[in-house]
C-alpha positions in Angstrom: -7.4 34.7 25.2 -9.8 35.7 22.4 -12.2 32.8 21.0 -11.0 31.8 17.3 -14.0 32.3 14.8 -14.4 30.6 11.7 -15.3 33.0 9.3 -14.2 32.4 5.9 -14.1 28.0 5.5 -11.6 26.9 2.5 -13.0 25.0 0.4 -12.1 21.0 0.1 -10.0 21.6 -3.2 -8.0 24.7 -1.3 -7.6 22.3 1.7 -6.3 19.5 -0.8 -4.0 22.2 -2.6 -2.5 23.5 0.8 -1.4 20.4 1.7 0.0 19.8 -1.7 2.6 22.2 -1.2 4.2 21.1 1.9 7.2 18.9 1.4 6.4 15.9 2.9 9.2 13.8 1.5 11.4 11.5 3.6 14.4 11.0 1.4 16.1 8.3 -0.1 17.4 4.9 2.1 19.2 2.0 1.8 17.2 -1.2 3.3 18.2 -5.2 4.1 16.2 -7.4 1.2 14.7 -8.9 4.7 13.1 -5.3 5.3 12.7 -4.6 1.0 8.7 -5.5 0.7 6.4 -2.7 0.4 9.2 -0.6 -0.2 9.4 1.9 -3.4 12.3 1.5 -5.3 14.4 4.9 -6.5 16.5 3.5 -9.0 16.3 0.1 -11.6 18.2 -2.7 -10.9 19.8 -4.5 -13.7 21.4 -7.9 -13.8 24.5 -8.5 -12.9 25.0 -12.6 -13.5 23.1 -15.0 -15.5 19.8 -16.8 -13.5 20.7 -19.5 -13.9 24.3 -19.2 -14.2 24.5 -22.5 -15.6 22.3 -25.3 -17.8 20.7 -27.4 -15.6 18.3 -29.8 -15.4 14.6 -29.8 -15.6 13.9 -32.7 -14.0 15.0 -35.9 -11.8 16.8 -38.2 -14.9 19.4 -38.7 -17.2 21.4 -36.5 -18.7 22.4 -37.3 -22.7 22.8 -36.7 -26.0 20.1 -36.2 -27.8 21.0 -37.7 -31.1 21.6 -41.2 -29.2 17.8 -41.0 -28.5 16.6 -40.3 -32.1 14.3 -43.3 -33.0 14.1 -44.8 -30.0 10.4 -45.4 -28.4 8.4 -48.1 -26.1 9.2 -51.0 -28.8 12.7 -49.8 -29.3 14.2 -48.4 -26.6 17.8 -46.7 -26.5 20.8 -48.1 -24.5 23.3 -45.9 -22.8 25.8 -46.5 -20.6 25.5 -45.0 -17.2 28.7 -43.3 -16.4 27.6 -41.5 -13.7 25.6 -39.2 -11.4 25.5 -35.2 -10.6 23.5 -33.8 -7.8 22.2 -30.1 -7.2 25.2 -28.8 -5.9 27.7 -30.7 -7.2 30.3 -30.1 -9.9 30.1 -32.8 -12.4 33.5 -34.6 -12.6 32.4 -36.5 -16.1 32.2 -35.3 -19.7 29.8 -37.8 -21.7 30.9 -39.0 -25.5 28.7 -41.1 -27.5 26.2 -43.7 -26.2 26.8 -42.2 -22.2 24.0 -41.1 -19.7 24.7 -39.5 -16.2 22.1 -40.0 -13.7 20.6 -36.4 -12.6 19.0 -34.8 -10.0 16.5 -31.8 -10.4 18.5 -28.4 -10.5 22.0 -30.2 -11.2 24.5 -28.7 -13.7 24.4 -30.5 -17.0 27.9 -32.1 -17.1 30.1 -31.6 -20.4 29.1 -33.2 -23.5 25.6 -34.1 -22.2 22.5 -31.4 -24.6 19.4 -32.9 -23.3 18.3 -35.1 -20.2 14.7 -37.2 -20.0 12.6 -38.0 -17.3 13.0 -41.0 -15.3 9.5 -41.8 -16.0 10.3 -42.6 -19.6 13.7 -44.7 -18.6 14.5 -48.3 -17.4 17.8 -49.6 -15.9 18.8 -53.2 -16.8 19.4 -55.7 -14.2 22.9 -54.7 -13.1 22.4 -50.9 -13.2 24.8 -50.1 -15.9 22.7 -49.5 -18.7 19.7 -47.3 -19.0 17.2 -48.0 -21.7 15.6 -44.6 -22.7 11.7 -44.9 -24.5 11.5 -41.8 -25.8 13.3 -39.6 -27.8 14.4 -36.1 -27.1 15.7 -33.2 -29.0 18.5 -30.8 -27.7 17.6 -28.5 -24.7 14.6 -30.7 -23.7 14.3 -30.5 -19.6 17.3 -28.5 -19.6 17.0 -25.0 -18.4 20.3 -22.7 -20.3 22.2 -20.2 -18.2 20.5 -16.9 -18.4 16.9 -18.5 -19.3 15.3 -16.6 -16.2 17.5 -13.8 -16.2 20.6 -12.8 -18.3 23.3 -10.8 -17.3 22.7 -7.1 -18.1 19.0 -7.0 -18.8 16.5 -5.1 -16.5 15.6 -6.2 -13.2 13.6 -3.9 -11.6 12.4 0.3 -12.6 12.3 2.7 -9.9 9.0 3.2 -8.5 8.5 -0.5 -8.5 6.7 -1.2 -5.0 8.4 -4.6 -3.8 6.3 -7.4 -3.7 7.2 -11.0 -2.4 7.8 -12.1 -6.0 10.3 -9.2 -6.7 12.0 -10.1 -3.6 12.5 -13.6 -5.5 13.9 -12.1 -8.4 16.3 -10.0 -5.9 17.6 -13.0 -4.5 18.2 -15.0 -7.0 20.5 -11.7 -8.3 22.4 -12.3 -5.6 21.1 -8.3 -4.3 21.1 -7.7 -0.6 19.7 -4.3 0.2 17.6 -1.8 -2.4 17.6 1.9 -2.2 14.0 3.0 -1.6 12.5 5.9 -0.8 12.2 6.7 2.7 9.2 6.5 4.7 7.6 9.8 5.4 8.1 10.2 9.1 4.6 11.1 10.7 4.5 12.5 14.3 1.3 12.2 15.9 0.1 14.4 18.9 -3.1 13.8 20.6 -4.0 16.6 22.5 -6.4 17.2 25.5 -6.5 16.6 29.2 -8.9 14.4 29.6 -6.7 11.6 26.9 -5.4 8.5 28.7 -3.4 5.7 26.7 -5.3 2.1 26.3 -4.1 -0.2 29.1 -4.0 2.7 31.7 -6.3 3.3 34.3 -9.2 5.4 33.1 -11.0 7.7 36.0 -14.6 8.3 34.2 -15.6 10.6 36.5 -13.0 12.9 36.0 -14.1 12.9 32.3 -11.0 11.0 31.3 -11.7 8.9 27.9 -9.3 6.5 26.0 -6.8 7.8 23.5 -8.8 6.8 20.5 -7.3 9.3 17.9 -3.6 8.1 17.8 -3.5 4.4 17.3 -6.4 4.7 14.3 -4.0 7.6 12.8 -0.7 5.5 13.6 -2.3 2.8 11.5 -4.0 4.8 8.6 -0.3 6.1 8.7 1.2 2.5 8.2 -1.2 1.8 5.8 -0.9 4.6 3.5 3.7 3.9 3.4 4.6 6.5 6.0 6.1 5.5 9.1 4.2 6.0 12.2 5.8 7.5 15.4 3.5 8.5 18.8 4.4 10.9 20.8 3.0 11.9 24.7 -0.6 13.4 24.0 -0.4 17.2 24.9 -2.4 19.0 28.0 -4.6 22.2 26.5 -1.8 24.1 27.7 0.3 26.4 25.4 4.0 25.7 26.7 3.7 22.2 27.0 1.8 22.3 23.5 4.1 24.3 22.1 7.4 21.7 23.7 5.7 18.5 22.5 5.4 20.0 18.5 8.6 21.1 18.3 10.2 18.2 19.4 7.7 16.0 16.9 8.4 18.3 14.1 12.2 18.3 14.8 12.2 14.5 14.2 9.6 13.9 11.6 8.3 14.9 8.5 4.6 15.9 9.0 3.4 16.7 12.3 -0.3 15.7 12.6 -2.2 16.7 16.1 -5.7 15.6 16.7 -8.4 17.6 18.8 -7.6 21.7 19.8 -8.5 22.6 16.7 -11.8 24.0 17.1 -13.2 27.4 18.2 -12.7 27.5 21.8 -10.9 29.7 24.2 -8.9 26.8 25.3 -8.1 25.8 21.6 -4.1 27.3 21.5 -2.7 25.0 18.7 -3.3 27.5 15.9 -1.4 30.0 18.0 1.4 27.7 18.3 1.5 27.5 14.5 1.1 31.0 14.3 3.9 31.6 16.4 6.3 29.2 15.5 5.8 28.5 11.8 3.6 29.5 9.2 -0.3 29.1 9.5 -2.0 28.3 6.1 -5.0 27.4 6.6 -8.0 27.2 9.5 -11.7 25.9 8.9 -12.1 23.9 6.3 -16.2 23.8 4.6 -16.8 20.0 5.1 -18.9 17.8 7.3 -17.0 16.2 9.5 -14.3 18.2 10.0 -14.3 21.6 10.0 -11.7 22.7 12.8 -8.6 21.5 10.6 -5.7 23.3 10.3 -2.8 23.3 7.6 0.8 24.8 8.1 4.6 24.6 9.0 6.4 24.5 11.9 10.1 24.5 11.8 10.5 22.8 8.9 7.9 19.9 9.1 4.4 20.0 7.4 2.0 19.8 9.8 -2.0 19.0 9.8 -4.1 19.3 13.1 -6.8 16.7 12.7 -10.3 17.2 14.3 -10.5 15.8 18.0 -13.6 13.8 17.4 -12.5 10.1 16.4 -14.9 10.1 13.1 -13.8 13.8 12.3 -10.4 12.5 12.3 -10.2 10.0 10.8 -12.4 11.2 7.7 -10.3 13.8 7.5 -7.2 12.5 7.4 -8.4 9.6 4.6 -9.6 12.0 2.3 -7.0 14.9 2.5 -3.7 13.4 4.7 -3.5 10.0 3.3 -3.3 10.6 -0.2 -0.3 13.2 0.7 1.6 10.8 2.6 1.1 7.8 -0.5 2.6 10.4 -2.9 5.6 11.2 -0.9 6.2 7.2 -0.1 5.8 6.9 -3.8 3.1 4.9 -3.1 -0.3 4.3 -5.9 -3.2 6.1 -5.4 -5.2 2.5 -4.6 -7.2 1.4 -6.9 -11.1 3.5 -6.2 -13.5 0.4 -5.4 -16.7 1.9 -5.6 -20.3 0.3 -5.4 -23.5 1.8 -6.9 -26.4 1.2 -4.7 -30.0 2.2 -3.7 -30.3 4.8 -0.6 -32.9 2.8 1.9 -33.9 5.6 3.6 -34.4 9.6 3.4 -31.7 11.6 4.3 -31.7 15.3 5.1 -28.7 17.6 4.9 -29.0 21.6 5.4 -25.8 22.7 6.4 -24.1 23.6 3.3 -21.2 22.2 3.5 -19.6 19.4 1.6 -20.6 16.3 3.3 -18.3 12.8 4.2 -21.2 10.3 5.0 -19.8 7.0 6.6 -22.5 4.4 5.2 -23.1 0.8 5.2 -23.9 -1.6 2.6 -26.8 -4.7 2.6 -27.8 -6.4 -0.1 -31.7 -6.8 -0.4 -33.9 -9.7 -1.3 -32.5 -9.8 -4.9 -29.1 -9.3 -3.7 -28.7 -5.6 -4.6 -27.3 -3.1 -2.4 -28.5 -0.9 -0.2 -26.9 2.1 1.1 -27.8 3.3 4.6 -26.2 5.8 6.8 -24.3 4.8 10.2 -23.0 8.3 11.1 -24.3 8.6 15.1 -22.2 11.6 15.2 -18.3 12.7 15.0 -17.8 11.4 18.8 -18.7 7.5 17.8 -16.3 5.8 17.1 -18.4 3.1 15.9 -19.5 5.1 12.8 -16.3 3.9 11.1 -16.6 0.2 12.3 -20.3 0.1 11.1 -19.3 1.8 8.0 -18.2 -0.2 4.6 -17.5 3.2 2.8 -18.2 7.0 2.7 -21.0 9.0 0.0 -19.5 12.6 -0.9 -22.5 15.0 -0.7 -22.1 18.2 -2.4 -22.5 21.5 -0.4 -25.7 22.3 -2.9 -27.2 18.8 -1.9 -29.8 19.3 1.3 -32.5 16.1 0.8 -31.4 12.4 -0.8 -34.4 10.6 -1.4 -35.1 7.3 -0.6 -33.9 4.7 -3.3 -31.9 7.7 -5.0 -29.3 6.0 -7.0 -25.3 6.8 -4.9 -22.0 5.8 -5.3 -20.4 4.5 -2.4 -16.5 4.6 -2.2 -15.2 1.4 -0.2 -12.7 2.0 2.7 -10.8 -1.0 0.7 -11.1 -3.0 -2.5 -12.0 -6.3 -0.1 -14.7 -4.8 1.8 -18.2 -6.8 1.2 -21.5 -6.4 3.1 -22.1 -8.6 5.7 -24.1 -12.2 5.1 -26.7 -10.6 7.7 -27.6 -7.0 9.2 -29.3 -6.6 11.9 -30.3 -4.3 14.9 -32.5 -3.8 17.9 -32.6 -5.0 21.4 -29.2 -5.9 23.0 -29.4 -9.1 24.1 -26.7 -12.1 25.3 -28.3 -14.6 24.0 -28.1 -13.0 20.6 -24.9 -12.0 20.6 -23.6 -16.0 20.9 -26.1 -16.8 18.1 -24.3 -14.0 16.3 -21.0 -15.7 17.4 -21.7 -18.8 15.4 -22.7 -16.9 11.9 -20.3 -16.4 9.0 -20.0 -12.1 8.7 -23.2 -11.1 10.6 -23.6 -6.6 11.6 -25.7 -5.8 14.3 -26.6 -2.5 15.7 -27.6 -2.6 19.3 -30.5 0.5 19.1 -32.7 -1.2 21.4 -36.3 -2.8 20.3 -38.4 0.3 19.1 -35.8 1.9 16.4 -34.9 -1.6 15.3 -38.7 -2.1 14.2 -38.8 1.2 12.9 -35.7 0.3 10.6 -37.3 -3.4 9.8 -40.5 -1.3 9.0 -38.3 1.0 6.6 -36.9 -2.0 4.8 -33.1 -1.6 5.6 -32.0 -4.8 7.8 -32.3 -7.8 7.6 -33.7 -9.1 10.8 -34.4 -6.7 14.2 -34.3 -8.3 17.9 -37.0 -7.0 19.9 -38.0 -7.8 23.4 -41.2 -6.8 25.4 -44.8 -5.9 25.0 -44.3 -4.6 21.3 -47.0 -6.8 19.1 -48.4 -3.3 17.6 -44.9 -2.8 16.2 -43.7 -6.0 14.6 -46.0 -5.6 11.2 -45.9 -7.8 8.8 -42.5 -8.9 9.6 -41.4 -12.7 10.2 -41.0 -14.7 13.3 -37.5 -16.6 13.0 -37.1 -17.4 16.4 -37.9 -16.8 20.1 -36.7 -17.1 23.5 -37.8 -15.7 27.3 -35.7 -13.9 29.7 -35.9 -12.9 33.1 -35.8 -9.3 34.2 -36.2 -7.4 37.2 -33.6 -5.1 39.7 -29.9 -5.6 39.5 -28.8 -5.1 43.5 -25.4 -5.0 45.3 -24.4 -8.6 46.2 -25.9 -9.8 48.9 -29.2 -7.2 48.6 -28.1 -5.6 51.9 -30.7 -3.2 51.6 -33.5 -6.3 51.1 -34.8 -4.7 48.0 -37.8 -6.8 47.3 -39.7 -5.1 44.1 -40.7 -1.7 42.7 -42.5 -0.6 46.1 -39.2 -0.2 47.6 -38.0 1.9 45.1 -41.3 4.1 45.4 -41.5 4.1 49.2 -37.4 4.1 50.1 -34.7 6.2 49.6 -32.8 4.3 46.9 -30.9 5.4 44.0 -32.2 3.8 40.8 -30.4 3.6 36.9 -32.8 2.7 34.3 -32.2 2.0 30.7 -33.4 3.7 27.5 -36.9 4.4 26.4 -35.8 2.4 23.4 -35.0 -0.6 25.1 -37.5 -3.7 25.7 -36.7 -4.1 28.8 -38.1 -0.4 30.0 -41.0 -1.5 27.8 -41.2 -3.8 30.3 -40.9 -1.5 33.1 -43.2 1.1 32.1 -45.6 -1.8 31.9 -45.1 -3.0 35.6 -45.2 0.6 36.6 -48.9 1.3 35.2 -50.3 -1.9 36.8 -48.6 -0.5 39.9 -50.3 2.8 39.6 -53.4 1.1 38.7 -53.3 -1.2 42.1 -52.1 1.7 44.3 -55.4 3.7 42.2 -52.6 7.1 41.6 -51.3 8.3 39.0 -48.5 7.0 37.3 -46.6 10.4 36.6 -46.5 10.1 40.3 -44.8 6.5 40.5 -42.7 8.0 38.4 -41.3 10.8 39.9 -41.5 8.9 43.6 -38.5 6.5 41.8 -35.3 8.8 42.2 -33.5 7.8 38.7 -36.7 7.2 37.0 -35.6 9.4 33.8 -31.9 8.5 33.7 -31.5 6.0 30.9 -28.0 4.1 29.7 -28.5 2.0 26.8 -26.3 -1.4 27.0 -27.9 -4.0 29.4 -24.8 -4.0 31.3 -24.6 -0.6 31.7 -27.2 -0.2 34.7 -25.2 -3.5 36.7 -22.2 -1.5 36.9 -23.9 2.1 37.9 -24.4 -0.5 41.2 -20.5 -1.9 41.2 -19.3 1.8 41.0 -21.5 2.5 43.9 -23.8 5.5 41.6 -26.8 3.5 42.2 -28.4 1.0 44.8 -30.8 -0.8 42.0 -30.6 -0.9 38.6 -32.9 -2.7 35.5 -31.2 -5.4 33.9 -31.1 -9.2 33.4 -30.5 -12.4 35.8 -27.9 -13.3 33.3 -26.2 -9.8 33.9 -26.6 -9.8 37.4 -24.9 -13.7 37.4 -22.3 -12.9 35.5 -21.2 -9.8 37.1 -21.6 -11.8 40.5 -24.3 -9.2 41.8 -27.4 -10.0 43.2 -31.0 -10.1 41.6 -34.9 -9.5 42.6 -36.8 -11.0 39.7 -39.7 -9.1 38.2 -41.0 -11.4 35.8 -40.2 -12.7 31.9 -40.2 -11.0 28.8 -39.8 -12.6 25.1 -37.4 -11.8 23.1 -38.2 -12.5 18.9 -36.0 -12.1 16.1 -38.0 -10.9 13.7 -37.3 -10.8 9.7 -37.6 -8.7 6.7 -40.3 -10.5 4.9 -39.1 -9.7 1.8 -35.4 -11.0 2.8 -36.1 -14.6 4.3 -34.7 -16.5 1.5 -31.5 -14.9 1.9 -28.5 -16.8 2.9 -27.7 -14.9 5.7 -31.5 -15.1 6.9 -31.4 -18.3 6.3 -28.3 -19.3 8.0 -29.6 -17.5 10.8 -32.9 -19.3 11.2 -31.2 -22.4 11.2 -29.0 -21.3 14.2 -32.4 -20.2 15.9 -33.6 -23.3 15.7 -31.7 -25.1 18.2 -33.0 -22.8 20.9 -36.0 -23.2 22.8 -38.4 -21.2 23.9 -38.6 -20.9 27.5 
């Protein structure tokens, strides 16, 4: 099978345009008024009856004439003869004449004869409950609501295109209207392809390379959200017969036909040649960053779109070219573009050449204004979305933002706002339940030393570090500090009696460390070069004596369960980890752990708030 080459990239309008003309409409349905909101209607709905199809009353009261009122007041009242009563959902079986009041009830039909009713407020009844004696007077059609007030018969309800809100379903009910005709949802199949995809809730084998199905259920709901109706089919094997049997079925029952992943240039890449078969092909390689393996064509007679495989890839794609198709066939609005104009914090450098779709984030600095800050950590995070507020188009031509250049941030939605405190650096549990208690905190787990680089650059609010770091902290604020004990995560029970860092050295054990950003292999290196210095060698050689020296993971957890799966006999990591996880521990001593603050941010709320919370813990 040859390799696909992407030689001549479409540019983002040709990509927008392609898509354009496939015929992505569902049609036209009838739907229950249970199942009406959201919906689009296709056709206007007049009234049929009067709302309200009768005069009734305002108010709890009497009903009356009005003219018997006329002069009357708190000196002077007016004395009527009660006659009777009508309640909401009664007929009234009396017809007043002059001098007669009915006692009403809120929503009652007015009875015959009666053009006015007053509040019980402004009424008295007389010691045997025959008379009432009104102090006010009222003119005709005060507190009386006339058939057809709210709606008349004949007059329009509803225009097509109307999208049905709650309050529209109000109006529909009280027009007596039990089902709408809407257009119908476009009907999106959604294919995830790839061997190595397994569905959430199933078991995942990691060392077969297996990973969670990411790509479907972020489509299925970007589907929902933008009117169409989602429907997931099995994800497809890289192999062109089943491929080619899973498509075919999805574009036999649906309207568009979007696959995610074999879309790039790769030998075992086939999907294109499944379109290319089977339908029409119009389109491979699109000249935008993320997302350049996308395809556009037919098969059958579905519209189809073959996302990116990467979950950031994906899902940019599919928000700035899919989406927007599917809302126009739903008859949906474009939604309203809620944009924020911000300061870059930092430098960012761009040579590719290719339009760019920047995921950013947003924090407001010490005057409140934003900042704008990229969170892209590549097309295979999926936590560049989740970190992300909005998204900066970059023009192909564009190759160096500068720092506190001026950019226009389109939100992901109208109600997104920056969180109350950004942070980042060292993972940490104990942070992460101060975090717990905070309003609408963000923090970025990039360990100690690039969370003091970013304080240093002025983007977060607050880093955590932890370890021998003084040199680093600057002129940055203390808020709050704590001590934690670290040392060698071991299988429970320590069957192989791992006392300290001389076994490692002088046995053959398997050892996980974690990242050269994180504190706790500050602390490490640290322990290692006192080591070297007692044992008077080198500390390359300590080093390289440690069989896992140089292989770093970068939660805290993540060395504990190298020693659960059985990869590793020791691993660095905390007493609270090893606790938890019910493993056993050899201590190597205490670190501190500070949260450190923006100086220029500690009168912030969110600083602030934070401080607070800090203060109930104690150093150790």
């Amino acid at each position: 099978m040859n390799r696909k080459e992407f030689r001549d990239l479409a540019t983002p309008d040709e990509a927008r345009a392609a898509i354009d003309s496939l015929a992505l409409e569902g049609g036209i349905e009838r739907v229950p008024l249970e199942d009406a909101r959201g919906r689009v209607l296709v056709a206007r709905l007049d009234a049929e009856l009067d709302v309200p199809g009768f005069d009734r009353a305002s108010l709890d009261g009497y009903a009356l004439r009005a003219r018997d009122t006329f002069g009357a007041d708190e000196a002077d009242p007016a004395r009527l003869d009660i006659v009777g009563e009508v309640h909401a959902g009664e007929k009234p079986d009396v017809a007043l004449e002059d001098g007669q009041a009915v006692e009403i009830s809120t929503g009652a039909v007015m009875p015959d004869g009666a053009d006015a009713m007053v509040p019980v407020e402004r009424t008295d009844t007389d010691a045997g409950g025959d008379e009432v004696l009104v102090r006010t007077a009222v003119a005709p059609g005060d507190n009386v609501m006339f058939a057809g007030a709210d709606v008349a018969a004949g007059e329009r309800a509803l225009g097509p295109g109307t999208t049905i809100t709650p309050r529209d379903i109000g109006l529909l009910s009280a027009l007596g209207i039990d089902e709408v005709p809407v257009r119908a949802k476009p009907r999106v199949g959604i294919v995830s392809t790839g061997d190595e995809l397994v569905r959430p809730g199933d078991d995942l084998e990691s060392e077969r390379g297996e990973i969670y199905d990411v790509n479907s259920y972020t489509i299925a709901a970007g589907v929902e959200d933008a009117g169409g109706e989602a429907v997931l089919y099995p994800h497809a094997d890289d192999e062109q017969d089943e491929m080619e049997r899973i498509l075919r079925t999805a574009a036999d029952e649906c309207d568009l036909v979007l696959s995610s992943g074999s879309t790039s240039a790769s030998a075992v890449d086939v999907i294109y040649r499944v379109i290319e078969e089977e339908g029409e092909l119009l389109l491979h390689g699109v000249s935008v960053k993320p997302g350049k393996p996308m395809l556009i064509g037919r098969l059958d007679d579905s519209a189809y779109v073959g996302l990116p495989g990467y979950p950031v890839s994906a899902m940019m794609v599919f928000r700035t070219f899919v989406a927007p198709a599917i809302r126009e066939a739903a008859g949906r609005p474009e939604p309203a573009a809620a944009t924020v104009s911000g300061r870059l914090a930092r430098q960012e450098r761009y040579e590719e050449g290719r339009h760019r779709l920047m995921p950013v984030g947003l924090v407001e600095d010490g005057n409140g204004e934003p900042l704008v800050y990229p969170v892209d950590k590549g097309s295979g995070a999926t936590t560049s979305l989740a970190d992300a507020d909005g998204v900066v188009e970059v023009g192909p031509e564009t190759d160096y933002l500068e720092a506190g250049e001026r950019l226009t941030v389109t939100l992901f939605s109208p109600d997104v706002r920056p969180p109350t405190l950004f942070g980042v650096g060292e993972d940490d549990p104990t942070f992460s339940r101060v975090l717990d208690g905070l309003e609408n905190p963000r923090y970025l787990s990039v360990g100690s030393r690039p969370g003091l680089r970013r304080l240093r650059d002025g983007v977060p609010d607050v880093a955590v570090a932890a370890g021998p770091i003084e040199r680093d902290t600057g002129d940055a604020t203390v808020l709050g500090q704590w001590t934690r004990e670290w040392g060698l995560v071991v299988r429970p029970g320590n069957p192989d009696e791992i006392e300290g860092l001389e076994d490692l050295i002088d046995r053959d054990l398997r050892f996980v460390n974690r990242t050269t950003d994180s504190g706790l292999r500050s602390s490490l290196g640290a322990a290692v070069a006192d080591l070297a210095e007692d044992r008077g060698s080198d500390r390359r050689e300590i080093v390289d004596a440690i069989d896992g020296f140089d292989l770093g993971l970068r939660a805290h957890e993540s060395p504990a369960r190298k020693v659960i799966a059985g990869d590793a006999d020791a691993g660095l990591g905390l007493r609270e980890t090893a606790e938890r996880l019910d493993l056993g521990f050899v201590s190597l001593g205490e670190q501190p752990v500070r949260v450190l603050a923006n100086p220029d941010r500690t009168e912030k709320e969110g600083v602030r708030e934070l401080e607070a919370t800090l203060s109930d813990i104690s150093p150790e």
